[in-house]
C-alpha positions in Angstrom: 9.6 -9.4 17.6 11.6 -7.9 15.2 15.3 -8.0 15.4 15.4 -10.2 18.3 13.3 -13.2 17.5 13.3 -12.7 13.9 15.6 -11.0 11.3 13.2 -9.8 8.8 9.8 -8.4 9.2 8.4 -11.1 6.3 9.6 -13.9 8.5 8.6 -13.1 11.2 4.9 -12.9 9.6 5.5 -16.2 7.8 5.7 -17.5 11.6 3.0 -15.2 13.2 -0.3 -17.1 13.3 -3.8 -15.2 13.4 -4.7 -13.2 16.4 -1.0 -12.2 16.4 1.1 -8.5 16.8 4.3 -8.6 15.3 6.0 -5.8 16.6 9.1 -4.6 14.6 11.7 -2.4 15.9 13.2 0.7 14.2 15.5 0.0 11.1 15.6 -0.8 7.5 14.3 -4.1 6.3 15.5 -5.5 2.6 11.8 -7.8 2.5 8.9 -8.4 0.3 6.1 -9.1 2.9 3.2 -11.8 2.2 0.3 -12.0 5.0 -1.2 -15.1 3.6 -4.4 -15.1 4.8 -3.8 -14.3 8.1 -5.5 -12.2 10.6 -2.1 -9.9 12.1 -1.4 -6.8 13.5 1.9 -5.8 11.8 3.4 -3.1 13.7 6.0 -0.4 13.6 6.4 0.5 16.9 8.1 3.6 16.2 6.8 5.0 13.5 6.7 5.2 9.7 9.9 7.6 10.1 12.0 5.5 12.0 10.5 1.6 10.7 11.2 1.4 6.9 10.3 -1.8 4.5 12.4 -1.6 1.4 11.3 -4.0 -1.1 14.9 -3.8 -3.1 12.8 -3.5 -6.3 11.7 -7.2 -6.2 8.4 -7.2 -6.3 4.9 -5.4 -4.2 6.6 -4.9 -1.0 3.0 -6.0 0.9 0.9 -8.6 -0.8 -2.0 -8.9 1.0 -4.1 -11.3 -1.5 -5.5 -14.4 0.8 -9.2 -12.8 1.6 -7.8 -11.0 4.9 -10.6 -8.5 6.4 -10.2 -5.3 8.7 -8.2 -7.7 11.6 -5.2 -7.7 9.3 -3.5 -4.0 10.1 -0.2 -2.8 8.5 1.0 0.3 11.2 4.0 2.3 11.3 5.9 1.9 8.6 7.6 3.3 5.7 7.3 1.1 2.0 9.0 1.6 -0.5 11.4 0.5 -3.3 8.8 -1.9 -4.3 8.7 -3.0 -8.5 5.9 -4.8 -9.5 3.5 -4.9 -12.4 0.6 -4.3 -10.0 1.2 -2.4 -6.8 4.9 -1.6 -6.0 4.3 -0.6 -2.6 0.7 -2.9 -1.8 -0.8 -6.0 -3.9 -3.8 -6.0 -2.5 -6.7 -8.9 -4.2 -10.0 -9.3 -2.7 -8.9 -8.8 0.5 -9.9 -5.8 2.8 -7.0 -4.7 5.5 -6.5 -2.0 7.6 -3.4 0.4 6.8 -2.9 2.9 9.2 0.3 5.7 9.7 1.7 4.8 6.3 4.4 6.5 4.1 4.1 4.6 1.0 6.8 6.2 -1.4 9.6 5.9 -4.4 7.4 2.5 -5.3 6.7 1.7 -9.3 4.5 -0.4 -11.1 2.7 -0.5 -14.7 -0.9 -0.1 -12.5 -0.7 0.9 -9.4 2.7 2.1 -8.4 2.1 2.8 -4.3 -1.1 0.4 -4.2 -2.8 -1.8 -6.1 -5.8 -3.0 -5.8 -9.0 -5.2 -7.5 -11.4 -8.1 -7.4 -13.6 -6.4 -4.9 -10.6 -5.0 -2.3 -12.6 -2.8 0.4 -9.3 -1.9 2.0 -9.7 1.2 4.5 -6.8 3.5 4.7 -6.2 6.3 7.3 -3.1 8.5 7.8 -1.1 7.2 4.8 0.6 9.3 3.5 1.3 8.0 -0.9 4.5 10.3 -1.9 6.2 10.2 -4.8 5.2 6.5 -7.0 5.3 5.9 -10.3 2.7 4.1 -12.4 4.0 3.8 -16.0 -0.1 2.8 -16.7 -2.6 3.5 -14.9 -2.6 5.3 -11.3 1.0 7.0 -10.0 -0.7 6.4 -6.5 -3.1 4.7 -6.3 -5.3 2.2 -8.5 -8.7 0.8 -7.8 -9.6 -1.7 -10.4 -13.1 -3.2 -9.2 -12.5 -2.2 -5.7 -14.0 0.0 -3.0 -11.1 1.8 -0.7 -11.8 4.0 2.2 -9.4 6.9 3.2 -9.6 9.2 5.5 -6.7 12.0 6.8 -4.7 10.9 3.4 -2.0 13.0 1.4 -1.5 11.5 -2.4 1.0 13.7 -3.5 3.8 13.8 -6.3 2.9 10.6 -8.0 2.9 10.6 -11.4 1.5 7.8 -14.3 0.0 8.3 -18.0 -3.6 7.9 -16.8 -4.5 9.3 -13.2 -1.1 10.0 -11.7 -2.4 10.3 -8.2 -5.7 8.1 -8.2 -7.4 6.0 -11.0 -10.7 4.2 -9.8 -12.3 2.2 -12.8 -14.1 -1.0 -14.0 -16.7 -0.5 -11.2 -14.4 0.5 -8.8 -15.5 3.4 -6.2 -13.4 5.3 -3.6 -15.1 7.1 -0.8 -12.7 9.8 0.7 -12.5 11.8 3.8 -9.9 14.7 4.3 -8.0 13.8 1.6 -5.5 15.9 0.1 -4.7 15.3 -3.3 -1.8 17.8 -4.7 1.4 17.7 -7.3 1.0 14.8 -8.9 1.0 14.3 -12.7 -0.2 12.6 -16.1 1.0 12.0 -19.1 -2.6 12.1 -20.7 -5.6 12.6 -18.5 -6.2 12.8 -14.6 -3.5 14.5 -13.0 -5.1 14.8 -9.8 -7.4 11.7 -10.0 -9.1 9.6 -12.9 -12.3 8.0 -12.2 -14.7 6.0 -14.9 -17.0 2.9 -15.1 
């Protein structure tokens, strides 16, 4: 649990073994978060509003890059301030996690400045909310480089890059969307809204 047994929410996984919740308390967190393989339930128990992960600008806030599947589950939380060259807010590498009642905002990267993600990712994504990231690249929001994301109930909004400020899905990537909204975000050169190509 988190504060109590644990001062930081990346500790706290660092201890957690598979099979795990780690329930973290409302609060600000100064961490850079690394699930390493393991099968957790990472969980803001009140909320995304009141649970925030700040990753100080040192790196993907989440890197989730170990081959985890659906069991690992990121809930309730607020990420951002993440800096990365792939995925300021997520880093997320043949690996396939659940994220669920997400704000992922005010993250940057040079692909990928909310989430990043590649090698076959099949990551499923439902009310997240990606507000306001910055890819200098390739996708503001959201990048899918040979990867197949699910969302469903999603706002991308306000996210800007050169190419596909909101989404870019390429190299064989493919994104299969469900309620999604997809509004006020911007480029530099081409897909605003959402860039997609083989």
């Amino acid at each position: 649990e988190v504060p109590g047994d644990y001062n930081g929410v990346a500790a706290a996984v660092s201890a957690a073994s598979s099979g795990d919740v780690v329930c973290v308390g409302p609060g600000v967190y100064s961490d850079n978060v690394d699930t390493g393989g393991k099968a957790l339930h990472v969980l803001g128990v009140a909320g995304a509003e009141l649970t925030i992960i700040d990753g100080g600008g040192w790196g993907s806030v989440f890197t989730i890059d170990s081959g985890e599947g659906t069991g690992t589950v990121v809930q309730g939380f607020t990420v951002t301030g993440g800096s990365a060259s792939s995925g300021g807010g997520f880093y997320i590498e043949a690996s396939s996690p659940t994220l669920s009642h997400l704000i992922v905002s005010a993250n940057s990267a040079t692909y990928g400045g909310g989430l990043f993600m590649s090698s076959n990712a099949s990551p499923s994504r439902t009310h997240v909310d990606i507000v306001g990231n910055t890819g200098t690249q390739y996708g503001g929001g959201l990048n899918a480089y040979q990867a197949h994301p699910t969302l469903s109930n999603v706002v991308i909004s306000d996210n800007s890059s050169a190419q596909g400020g909101g989404i870019v899905a390429y190299w064989y990537g493919s994104l299969v969307l469900d309620h999604v909204l997809i509004t006020d975000n911007s480029s530099t050169a081409y897909g605003g809204g959402m860039a997609v190509s083989t």
